[in-house]
N, C-alpha and C positions, 0 to 999 in steps of 0.2 A: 712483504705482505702488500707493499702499494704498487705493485709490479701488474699493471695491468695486462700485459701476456699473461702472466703465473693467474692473474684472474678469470679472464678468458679461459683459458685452459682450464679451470677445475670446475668452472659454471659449464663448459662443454664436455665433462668427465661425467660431471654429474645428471645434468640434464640426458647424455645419453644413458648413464645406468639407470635413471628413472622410465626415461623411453621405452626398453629395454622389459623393463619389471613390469610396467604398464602393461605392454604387448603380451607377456608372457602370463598376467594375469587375464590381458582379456581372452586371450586362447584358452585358457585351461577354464575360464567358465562357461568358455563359449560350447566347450569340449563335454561338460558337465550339464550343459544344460542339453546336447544334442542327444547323451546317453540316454535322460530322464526322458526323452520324449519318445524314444528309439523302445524303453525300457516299458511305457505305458501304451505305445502302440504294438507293444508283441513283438517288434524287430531286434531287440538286441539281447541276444541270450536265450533261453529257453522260451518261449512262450504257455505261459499259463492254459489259454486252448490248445494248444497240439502246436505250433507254429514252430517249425523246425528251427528257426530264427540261425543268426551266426552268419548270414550270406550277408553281401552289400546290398541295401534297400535304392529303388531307382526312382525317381521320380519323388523325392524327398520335399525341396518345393512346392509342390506340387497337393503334396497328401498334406501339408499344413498349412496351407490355405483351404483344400479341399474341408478339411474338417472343422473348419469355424465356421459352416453352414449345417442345416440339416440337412440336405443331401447327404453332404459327406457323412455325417452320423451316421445315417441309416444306412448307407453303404458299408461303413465299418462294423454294426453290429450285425448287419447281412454277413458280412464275410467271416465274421467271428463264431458266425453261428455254423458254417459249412466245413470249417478247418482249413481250408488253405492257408496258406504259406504268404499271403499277400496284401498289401498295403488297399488302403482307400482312393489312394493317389494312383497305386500301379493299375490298379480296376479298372481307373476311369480314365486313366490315358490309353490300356487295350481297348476300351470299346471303342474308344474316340476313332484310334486307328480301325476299328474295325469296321464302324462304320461309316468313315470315309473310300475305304476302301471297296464295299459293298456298291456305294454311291456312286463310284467310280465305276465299275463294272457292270453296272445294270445298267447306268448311261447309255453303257459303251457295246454292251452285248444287245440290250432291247431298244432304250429309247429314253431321252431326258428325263419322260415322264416318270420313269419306274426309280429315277434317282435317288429322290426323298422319301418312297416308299421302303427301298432297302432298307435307306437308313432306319425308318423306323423298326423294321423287322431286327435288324442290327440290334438297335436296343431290348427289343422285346425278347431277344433270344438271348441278351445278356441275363436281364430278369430271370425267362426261364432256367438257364445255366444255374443261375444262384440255389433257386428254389429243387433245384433238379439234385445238385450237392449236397444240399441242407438235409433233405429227404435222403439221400444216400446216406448220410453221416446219421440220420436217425435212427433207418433198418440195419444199419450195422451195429449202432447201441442196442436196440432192440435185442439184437440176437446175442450180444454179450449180457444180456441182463440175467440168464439163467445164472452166468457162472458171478457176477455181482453178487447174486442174493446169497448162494451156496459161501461165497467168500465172507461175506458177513456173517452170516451166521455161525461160518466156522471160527471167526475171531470173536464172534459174541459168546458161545458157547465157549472157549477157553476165558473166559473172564477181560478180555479188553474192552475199554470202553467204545461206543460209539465213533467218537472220532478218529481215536487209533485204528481202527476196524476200517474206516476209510481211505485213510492213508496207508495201510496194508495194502487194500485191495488196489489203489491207486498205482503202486510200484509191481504188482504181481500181474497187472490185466495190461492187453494191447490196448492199441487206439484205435477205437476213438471214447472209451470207456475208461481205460486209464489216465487221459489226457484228462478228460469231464470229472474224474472224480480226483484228478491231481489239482484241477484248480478249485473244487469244490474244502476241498484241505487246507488250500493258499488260502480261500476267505476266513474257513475255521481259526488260522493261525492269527489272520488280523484280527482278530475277535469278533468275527458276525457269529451269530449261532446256529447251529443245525439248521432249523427250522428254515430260515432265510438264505441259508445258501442250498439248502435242497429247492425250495420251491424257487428260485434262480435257476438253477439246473433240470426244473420240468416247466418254467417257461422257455428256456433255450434252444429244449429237445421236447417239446411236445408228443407223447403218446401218452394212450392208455395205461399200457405196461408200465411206464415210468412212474405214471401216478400212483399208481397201486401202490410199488414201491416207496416212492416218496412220502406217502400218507402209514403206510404201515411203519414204517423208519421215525416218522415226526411222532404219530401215538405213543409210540414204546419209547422216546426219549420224553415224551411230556409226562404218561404215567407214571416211569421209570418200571415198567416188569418187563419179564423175559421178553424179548425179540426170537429168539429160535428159531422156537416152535413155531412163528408165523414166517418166517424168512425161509423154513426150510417146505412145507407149506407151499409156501408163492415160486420156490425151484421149481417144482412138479409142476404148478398153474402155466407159467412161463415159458417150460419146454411146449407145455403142450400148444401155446398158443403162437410159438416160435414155429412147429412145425405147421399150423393151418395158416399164418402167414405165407409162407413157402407155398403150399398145394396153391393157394389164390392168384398168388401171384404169377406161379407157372401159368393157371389159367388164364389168365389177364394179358399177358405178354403178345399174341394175336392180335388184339384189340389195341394195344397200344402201340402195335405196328402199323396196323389200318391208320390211327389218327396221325404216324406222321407219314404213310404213304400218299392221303390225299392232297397234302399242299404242295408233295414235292410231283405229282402228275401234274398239277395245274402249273408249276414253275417250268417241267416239259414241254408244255403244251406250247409257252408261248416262245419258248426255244424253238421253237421244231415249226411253228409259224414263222418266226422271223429267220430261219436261216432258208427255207424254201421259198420265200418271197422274201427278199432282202428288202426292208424298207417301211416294212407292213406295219408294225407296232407303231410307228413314228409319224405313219399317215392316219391311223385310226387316233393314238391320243393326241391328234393335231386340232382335232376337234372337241368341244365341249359334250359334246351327248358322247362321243365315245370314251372319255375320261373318265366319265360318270356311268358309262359300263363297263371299262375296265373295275371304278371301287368298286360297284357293287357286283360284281364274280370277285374280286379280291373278300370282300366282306363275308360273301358265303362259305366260300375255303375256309375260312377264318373261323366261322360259326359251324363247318361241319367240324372244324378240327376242336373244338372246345368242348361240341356235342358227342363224339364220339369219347373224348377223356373222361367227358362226366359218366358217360357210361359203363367206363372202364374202370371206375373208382368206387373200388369196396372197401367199408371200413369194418374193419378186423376187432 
């Protein structure tokens, strides 16, 4: 026992299987706590929105720095609200390259000038991307809502309660309707109630229709009477209002070609200027009065194309 090798040697036996167990615990927390964060940003496993999840997340760095700011927030409940499949961090490294790349190109095709303007366009078309999604993910709820109401009512009139009614329809409807009311089911389970996870899910998805819904769904659980009669009711309201969406929007469709054909004449124009006069962009915004008539024919494109949207927006 006073054999300083045989000492050595079991303090070096030991110390490495402490090493050892050290490493191997801080992997497996490091592992557990990667899950939970994977698991609360929609990336690992099913996602509660629709988020097909199961792939490898890129830019993981990235989205957890990003979202201890408000940007990042707002960027994650933008994208949570659209359905994609994608990270706060993946967002904002594509636009990043997107609009360097823009920046790069309009350099290179017009003139320095139009550099920083891409870029902005860059971002402003991410924005509209988002909102352009979000609105798609909404007329496609919309249009599942006939068969939402019919669903519920047909598990209200067999004697199910509310909630089971939801998570029926949850499992039996596509997405983006099955997704909205599967995670409307996830908050039920945590214990929120009704009330608070519908009006969640008609701030998320804003319309009309939903409201109706939501408020006729919240009454009949607050009351506690029949729902049916008014569920089946609001099928027939629905359809009909599903198909004058439709005829509007056929109509509309023109108009909202016109607003994006005019920015992209004016992005023509000055193509079709600088490749016949090689040069010409870069000598006109080499000057201040012509910088400041380039923004303001930039600013007007800009104001026709808002004006003609606003034109084109009917609300249903």
């Amino acid at each position: 026992m006073n054999d300083p090798g045989l000492l050595a040697l079991g303090a070096t036996v030991l110390c490495g299987t402490l090493a050892v167990a050290g490493v191997h615990t801080y992997a497996s927390g490091r592992a557990q706590r990667q899950a939970l964060v994977d698991r609360l940003a929609g990336s690992g496993g099913r996602d509660p929105l629709g988020g097909a999840g199961g792939r490898a997340r890129r830019f993981t760095a990235v989205d957890r720095r990003l979202r201890r700011t408000r940007l990042g927030r707002g960027i994650h409940l933008r994208l949570s609200a659209t359905g994609l499949d994608m990270t706060a961090g993946e967002f904002a490294t594509y636009v990043a390259a997107l609009v360097a790349a823009l920046w790069l190109i309009a350099a290179a095709a017009l003139a320095p000038f139009f550099g920083p303007i891409a870029g902005l366009v860059g971002v402003w078309s991410a924005a509209i991307f988002l909102n352009w999604q979000r609105q798609k993910r909404i007329e496609a709820f919309i249009g599942q809502l006939p068969d939402v109401a019919r669903l519920l009512a047909n598990a209200t009139a067999a004697g199910l309660a509310l909630r089971t009614a939801l998570a029926m329809a949850a499992e039996e409807l596509e997405a983006p309707a099955g997704e909205e009311l599967a995670h409307v089911s996830h908050q039920l389970t945590l214990g929120r109630t009704v009330d608070d996870a519908l009006a969640e899910l008609s701030e998320r998805l804003p319309s009309r229709e939903l409201i109706v819904l939501v408020t006729t769904l919240v009454l009949a659980n607050k009351a506690g009477g029949s729902v049916v009669s008014s569920l089946r009711n609001l099928t027939q309201t629905l359809e009909d209002r599903k198909e004058t969406r439709r005829e509007v929007r056929t109509m509309l469709s023109e108009v909202n070609a016109t607003a994006f054909t005019v920015p992209l004449l004016g992005l023509g124009s000055l193509l079709l200027i600088n490749s016949s006069n090689e040069g010409a962009l870069a000598r006109v915004t080499g000057s201040p009065l012509g910088q400041a008539l380039i923004l303001i024919s930039l600013g007007l494109y800009t104001v026709g194309f808002l004006v003609i949207r606003r034109l084109g927006k009917i609300e249903v």
